[in-house]
Chimera marker file (.cmm) of the C-alpha trace (Angstrom):
<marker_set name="trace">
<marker id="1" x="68.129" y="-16.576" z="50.484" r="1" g="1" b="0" radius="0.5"/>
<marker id="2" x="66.677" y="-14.911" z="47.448" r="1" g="1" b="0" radius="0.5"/>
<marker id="3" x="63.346" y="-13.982" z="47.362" r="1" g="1" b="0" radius="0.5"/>
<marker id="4" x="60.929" y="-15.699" z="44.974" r="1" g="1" b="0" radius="0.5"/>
<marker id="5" x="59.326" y="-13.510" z="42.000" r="1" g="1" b="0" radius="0.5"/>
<marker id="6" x="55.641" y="-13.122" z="42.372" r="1" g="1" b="0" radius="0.5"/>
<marker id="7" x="53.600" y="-15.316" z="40.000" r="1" g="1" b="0" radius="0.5"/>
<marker id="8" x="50.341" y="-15.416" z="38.734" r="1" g="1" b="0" radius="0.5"/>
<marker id="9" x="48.980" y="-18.527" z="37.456" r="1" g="1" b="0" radius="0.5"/>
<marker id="10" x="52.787" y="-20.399" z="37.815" r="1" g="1" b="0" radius="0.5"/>
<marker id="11" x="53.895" y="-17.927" z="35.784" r="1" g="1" b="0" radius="0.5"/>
<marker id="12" x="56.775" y="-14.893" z="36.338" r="1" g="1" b="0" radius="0.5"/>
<marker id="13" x="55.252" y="-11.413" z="36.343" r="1" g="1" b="0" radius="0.5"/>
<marker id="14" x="57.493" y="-8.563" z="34.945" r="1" g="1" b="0" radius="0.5"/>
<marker id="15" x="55.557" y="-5.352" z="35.918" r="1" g="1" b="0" radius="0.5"/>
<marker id="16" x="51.795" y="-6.341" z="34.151" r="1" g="1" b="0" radius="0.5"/>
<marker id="17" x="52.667" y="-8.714" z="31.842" r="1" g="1" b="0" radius="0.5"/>
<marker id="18" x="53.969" y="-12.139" z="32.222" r="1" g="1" b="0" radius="0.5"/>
<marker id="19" x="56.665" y="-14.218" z="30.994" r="1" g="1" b="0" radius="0.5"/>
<marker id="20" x="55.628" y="-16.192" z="28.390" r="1" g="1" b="0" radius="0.5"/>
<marker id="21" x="58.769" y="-18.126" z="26.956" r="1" g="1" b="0" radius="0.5"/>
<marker id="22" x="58.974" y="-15.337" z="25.034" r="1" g="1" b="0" radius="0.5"/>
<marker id="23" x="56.013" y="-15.563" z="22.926" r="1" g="1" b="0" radius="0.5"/>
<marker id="24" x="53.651" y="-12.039" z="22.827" r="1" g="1" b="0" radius="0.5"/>
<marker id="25" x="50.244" y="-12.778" z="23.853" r="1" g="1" b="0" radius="0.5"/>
<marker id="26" x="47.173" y="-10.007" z="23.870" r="1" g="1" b="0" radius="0.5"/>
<marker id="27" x="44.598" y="-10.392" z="26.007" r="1" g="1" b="0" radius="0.5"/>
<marker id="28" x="41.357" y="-8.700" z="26.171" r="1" g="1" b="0" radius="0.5"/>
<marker id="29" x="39.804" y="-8.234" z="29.486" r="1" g="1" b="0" radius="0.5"/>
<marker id="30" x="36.282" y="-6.190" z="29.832" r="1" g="1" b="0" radius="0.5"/>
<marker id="31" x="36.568" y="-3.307" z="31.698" r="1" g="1" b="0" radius="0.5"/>
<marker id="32" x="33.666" y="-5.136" z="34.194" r="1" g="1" b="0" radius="0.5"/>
<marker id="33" x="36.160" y="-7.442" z="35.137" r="1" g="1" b="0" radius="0.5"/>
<marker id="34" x="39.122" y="-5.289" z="35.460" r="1" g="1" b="0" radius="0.5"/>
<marker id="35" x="37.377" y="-3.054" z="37.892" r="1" g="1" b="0" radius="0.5"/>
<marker id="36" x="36.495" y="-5.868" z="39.871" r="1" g="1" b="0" radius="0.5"/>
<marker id="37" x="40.247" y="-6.285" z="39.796" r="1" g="1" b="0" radius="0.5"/>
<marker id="38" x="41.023" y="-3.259" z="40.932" r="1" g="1" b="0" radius="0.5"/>
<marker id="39" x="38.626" y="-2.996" z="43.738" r="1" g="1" b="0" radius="0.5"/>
<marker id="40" x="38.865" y="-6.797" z="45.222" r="1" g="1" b="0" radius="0.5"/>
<marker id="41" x="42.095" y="-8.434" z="44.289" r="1" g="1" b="0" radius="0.5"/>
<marker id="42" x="43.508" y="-10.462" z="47.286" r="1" g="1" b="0" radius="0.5"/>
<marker id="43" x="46.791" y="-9.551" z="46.032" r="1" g="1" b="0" radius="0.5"/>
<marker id="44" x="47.794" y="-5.711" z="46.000" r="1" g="1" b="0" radius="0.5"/>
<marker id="45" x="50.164" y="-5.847" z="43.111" r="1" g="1" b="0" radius="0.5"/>
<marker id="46" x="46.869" y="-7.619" z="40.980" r="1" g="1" b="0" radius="0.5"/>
<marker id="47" x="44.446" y="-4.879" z="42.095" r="1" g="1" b="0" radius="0.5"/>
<marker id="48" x="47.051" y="-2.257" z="41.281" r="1" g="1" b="0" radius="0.5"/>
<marker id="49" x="47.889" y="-4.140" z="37.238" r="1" g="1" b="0" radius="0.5"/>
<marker id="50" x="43.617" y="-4.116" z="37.214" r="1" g="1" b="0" radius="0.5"/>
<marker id="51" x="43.344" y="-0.477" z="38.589" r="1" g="1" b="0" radius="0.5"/>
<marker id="52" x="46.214" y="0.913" z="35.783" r="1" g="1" b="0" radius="0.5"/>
<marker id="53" x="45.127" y="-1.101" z="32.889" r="1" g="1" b="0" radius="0.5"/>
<marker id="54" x="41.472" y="0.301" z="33.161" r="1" g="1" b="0" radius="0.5"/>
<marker id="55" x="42.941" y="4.063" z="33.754" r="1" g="1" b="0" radius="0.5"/>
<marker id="56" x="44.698" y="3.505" z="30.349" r="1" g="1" b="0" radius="0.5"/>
<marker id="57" x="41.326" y="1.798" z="28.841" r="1" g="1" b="0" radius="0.5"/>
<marker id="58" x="39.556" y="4.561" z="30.089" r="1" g="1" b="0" radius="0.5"/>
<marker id="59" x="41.783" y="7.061" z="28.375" r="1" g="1" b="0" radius="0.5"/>
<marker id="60" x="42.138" y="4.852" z="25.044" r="1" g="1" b="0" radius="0.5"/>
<marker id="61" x="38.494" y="4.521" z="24.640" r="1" g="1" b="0" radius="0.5"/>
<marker id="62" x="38.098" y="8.719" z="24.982" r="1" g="1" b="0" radius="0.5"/>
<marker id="63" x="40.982" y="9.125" z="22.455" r="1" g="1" b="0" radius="0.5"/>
<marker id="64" x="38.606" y="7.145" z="20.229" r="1" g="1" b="0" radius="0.5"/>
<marker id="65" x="35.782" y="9.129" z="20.950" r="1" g="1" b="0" radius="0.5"/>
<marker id="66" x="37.134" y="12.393" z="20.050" r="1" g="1" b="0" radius="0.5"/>
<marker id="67" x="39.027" y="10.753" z="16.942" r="1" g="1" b="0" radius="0.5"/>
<marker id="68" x="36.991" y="11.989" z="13.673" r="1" g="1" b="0" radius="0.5"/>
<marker id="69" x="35.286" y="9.201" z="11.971" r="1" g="1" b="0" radius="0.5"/>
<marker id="70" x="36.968" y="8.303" z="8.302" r="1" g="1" b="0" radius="0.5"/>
<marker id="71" x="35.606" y="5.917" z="5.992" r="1" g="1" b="0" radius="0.5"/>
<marker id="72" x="37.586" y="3.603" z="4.206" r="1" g="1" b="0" radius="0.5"/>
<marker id="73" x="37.766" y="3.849" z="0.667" r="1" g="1" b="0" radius="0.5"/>
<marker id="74" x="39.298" y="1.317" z="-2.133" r="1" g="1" b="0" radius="0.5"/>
<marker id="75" x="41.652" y="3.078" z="-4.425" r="1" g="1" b="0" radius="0.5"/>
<marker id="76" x="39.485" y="3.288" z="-7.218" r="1" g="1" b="0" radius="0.5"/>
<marker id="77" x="36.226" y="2.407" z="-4.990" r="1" g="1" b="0" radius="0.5"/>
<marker id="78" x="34.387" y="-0.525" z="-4.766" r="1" g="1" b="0" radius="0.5"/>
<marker id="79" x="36.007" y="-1.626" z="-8.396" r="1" g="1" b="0" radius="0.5"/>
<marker id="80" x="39.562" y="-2.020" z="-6.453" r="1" g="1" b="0" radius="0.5"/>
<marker id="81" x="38.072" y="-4.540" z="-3.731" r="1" g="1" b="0" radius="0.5"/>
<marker id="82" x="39.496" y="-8.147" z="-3.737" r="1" g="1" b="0" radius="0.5"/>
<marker id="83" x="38.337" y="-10.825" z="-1.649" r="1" g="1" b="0" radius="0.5"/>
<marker id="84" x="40.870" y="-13.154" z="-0.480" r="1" g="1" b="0" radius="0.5"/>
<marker id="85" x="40.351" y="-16.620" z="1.301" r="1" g="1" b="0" radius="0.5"/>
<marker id="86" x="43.472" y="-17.679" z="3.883" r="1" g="1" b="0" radius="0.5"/>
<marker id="87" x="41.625" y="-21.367" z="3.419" r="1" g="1" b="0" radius="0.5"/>
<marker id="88" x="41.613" y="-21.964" z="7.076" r="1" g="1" b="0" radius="0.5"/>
<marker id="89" x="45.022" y="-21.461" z="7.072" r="1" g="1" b="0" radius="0.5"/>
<marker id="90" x="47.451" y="-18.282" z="9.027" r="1" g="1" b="0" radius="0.5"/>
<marker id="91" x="49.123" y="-17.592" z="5.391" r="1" g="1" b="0" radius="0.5"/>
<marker id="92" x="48.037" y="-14.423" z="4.238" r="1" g="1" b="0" radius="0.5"/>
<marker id="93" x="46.306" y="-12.787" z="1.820" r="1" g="1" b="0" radius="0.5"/>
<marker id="94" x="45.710" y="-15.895" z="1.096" r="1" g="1" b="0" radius="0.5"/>
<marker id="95" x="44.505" y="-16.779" z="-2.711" r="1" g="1" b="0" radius="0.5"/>
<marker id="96" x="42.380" y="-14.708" z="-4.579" r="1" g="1" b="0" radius="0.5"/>
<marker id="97" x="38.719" y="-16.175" z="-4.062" r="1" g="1" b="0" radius="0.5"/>
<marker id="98" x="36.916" y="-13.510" z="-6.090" r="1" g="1" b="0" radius="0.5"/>
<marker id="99" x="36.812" y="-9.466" z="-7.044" r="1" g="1" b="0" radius="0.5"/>
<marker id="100" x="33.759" y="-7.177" z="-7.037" r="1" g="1" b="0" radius="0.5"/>
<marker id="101" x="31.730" y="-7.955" z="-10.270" r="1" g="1" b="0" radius="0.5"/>
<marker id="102" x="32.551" y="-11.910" z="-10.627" r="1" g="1" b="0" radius="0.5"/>
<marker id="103" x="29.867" y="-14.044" z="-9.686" r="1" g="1" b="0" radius="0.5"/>
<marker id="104" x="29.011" y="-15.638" z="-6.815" r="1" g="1" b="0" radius="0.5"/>
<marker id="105" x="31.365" y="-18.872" z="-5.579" r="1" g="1" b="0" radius="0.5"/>
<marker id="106" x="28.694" y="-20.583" z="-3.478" r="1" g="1" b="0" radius="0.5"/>
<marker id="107" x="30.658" y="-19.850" z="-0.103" r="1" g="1" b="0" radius="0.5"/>
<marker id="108" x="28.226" y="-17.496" z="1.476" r="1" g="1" b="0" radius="0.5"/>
<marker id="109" x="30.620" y="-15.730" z="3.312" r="1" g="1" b="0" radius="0.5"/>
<marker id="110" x="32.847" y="-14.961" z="0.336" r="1" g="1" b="0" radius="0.5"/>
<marker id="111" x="29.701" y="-14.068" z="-1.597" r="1" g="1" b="0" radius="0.5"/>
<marker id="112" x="28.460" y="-11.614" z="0.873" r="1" g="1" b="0" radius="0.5"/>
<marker id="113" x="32.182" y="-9.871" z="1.126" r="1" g="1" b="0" radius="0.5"/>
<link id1="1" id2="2" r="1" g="1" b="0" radius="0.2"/>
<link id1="2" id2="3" r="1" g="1" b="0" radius="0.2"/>
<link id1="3" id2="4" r="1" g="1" b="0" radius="0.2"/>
<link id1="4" id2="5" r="1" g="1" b="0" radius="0.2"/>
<link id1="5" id2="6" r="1" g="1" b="0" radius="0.2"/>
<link id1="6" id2="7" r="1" g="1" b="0" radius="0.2"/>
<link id1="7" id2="8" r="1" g="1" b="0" radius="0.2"/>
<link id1="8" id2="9" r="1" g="1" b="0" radius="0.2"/>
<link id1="9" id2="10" r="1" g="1" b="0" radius="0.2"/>
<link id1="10" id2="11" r="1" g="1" b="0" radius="0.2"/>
<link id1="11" id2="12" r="1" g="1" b="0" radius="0.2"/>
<link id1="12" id2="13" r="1" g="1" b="0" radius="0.2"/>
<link id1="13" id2="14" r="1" g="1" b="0" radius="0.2"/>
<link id1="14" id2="15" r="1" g="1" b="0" radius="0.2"/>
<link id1="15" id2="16" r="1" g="1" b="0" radius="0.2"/>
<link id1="16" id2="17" r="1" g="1" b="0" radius="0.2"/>
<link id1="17" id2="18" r="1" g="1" b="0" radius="0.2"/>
<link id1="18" id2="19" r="1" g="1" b="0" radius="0.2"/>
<link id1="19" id2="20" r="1" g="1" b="0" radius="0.2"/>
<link id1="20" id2="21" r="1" g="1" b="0" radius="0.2"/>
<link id1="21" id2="22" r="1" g="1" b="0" radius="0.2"/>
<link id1="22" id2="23" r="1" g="1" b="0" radius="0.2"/>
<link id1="23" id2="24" r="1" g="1" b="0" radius="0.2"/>
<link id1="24" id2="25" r="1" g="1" b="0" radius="0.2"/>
<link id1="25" id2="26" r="1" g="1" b="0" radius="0.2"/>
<link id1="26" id2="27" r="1" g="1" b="0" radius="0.2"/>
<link id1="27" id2="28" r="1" g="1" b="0" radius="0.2"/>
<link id1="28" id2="29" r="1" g="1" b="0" radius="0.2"/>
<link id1="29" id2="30" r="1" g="1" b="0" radius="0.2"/>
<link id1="30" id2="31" r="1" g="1" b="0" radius="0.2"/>
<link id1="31" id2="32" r="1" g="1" b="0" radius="0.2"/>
<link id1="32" id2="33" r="1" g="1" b="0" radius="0.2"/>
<link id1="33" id2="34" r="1" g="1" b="0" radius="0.2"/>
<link id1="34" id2="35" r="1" g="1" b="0" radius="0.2"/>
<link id1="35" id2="36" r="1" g="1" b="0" radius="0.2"/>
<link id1="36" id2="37" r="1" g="1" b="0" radius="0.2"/>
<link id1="37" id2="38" r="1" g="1" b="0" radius="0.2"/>
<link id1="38" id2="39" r="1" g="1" b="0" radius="0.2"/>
<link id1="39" id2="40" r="1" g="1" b="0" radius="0.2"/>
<link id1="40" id2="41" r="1" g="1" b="0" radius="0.2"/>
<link id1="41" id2="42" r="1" g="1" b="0" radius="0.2"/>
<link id1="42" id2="43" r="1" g="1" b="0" radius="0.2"/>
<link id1="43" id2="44" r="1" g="1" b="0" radius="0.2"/>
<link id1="44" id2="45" r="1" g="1" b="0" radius="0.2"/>
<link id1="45" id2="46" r="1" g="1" b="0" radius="0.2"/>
<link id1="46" id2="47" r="1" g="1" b="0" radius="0.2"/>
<link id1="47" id2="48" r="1" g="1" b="0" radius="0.2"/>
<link id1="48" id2="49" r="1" g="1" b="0" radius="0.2"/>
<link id1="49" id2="50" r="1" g="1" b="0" radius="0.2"/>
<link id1="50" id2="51" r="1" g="1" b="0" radius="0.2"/>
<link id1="51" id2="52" r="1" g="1" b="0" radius="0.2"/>
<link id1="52" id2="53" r="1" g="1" b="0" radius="0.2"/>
<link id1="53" id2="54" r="1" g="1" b="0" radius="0.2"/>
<link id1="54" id2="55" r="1" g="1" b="0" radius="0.2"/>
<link id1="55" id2="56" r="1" g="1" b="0" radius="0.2"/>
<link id1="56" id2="57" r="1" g="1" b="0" radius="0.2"/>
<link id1="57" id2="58" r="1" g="1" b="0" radius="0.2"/>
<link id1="58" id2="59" r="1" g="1" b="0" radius="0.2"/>
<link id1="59" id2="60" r="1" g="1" b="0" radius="0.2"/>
<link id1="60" id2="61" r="1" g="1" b="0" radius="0.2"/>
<link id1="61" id2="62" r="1" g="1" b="0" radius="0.2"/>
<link id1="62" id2="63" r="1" g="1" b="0" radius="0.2"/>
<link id1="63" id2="64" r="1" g="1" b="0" radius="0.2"/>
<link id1="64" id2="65" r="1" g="1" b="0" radius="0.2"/>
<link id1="65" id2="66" r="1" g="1" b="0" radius="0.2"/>
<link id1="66" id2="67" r="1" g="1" b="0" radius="0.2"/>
<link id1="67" id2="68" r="1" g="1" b="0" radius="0.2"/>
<link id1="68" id2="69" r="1" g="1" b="0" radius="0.2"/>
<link id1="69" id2="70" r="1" g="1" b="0" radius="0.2"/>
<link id1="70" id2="71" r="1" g="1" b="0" radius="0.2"/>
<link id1="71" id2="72" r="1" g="1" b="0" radius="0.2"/>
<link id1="72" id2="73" r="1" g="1" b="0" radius="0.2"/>
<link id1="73" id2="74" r="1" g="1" b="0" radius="0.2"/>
<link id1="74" id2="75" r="1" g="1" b="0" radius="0.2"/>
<link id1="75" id2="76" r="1" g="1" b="0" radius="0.2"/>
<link id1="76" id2="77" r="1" g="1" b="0" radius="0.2"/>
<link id1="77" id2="78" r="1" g="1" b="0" radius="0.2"/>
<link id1="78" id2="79" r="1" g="1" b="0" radius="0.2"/>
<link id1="79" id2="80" r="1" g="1" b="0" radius="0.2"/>
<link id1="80" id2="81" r="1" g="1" b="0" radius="0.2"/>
<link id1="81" id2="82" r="1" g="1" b="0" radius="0.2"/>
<link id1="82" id2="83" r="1" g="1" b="0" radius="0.2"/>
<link id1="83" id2="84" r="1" g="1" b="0" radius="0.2"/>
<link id1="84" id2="85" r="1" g="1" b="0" radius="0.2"/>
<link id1="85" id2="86" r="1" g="1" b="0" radius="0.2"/>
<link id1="86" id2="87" r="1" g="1" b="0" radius="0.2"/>
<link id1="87" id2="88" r="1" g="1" b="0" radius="0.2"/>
<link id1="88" id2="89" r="1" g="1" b="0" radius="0.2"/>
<link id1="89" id2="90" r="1" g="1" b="0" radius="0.2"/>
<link id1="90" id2="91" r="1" g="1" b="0" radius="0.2"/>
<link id1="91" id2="92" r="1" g="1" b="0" radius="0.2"/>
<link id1="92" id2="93" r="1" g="1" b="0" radius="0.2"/>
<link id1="93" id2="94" r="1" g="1" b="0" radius="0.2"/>
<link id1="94" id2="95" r="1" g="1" b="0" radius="0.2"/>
<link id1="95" id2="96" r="1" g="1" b="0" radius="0.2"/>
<link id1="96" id2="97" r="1" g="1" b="0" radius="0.2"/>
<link id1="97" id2="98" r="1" g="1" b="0" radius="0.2"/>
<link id1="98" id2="99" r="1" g="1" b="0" radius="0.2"/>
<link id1="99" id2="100" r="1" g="1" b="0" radius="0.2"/>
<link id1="100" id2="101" r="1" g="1" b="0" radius="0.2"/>
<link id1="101" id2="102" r="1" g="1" b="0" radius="0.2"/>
<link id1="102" id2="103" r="1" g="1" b="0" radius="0.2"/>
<link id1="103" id2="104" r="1" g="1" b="0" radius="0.2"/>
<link id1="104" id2="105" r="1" g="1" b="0" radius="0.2"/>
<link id1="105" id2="106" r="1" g="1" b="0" radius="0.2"/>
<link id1="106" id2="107" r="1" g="1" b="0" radius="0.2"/>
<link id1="107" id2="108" r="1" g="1" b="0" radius="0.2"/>
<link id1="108" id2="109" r="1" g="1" b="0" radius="0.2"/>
<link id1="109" id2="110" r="1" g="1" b="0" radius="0.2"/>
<link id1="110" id2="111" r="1" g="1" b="0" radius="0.2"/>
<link id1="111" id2="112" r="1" g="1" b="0" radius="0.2"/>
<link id1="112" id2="113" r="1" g="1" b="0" radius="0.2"/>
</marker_set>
């Protein structure tokens, strides 16, 4: 008899992640919760996932830190910048809703970009 694959929440685990019909999913868990993880799963393989995943948070967030700072810059400054709406919509850019200098559109959210 073949031993069942471990699951978490009815679902396959493959190292960390799980099987997800094949669809990528991201996931952000605070570090709060992944050291509670680490230090009080039932399950060793869980507390193990928590323990590694905040090791490589840890070591992401100190990459970051010693990163220097760059500011982003249009092409020809702040004349370059377009503001684009997707309309509520995953299509992207989207449409052009307006470019530095034209006037406001009345959508305060466009208007303040």
């Amino acid at each position: 008899m073949s031993e069942e694959p471990a699951t978490i929440f009815g679902r396959r685990r493959i190292g960390c992640l799980d099987e997800l019909r094949g669809d990528m999913t991201c996931q952000f868990i605070p570090p709060y919760l992944l050291q509670h993880l680490a230090t009080r799963a039932a399950d060793p393989a869980i507390g193990s996932c928590g323990a590694r995943t905040l090791a490589l948070d840890g070591r992401l967030r100190a990459r970051r830190e010693l990163a220097p700072r760059q500011s982003i810059v249009g092409v020809d400054g702040d004349e370059a910048r377009v503001i684009h709406t997707a309309a509520n919509t995953e299509t992207l850019p989207g449409t052009v809703a307006r470019s530095v200098g034209d006037p406001a559109v009345g959508d305060a959210a466009i208007d303040e970009a």
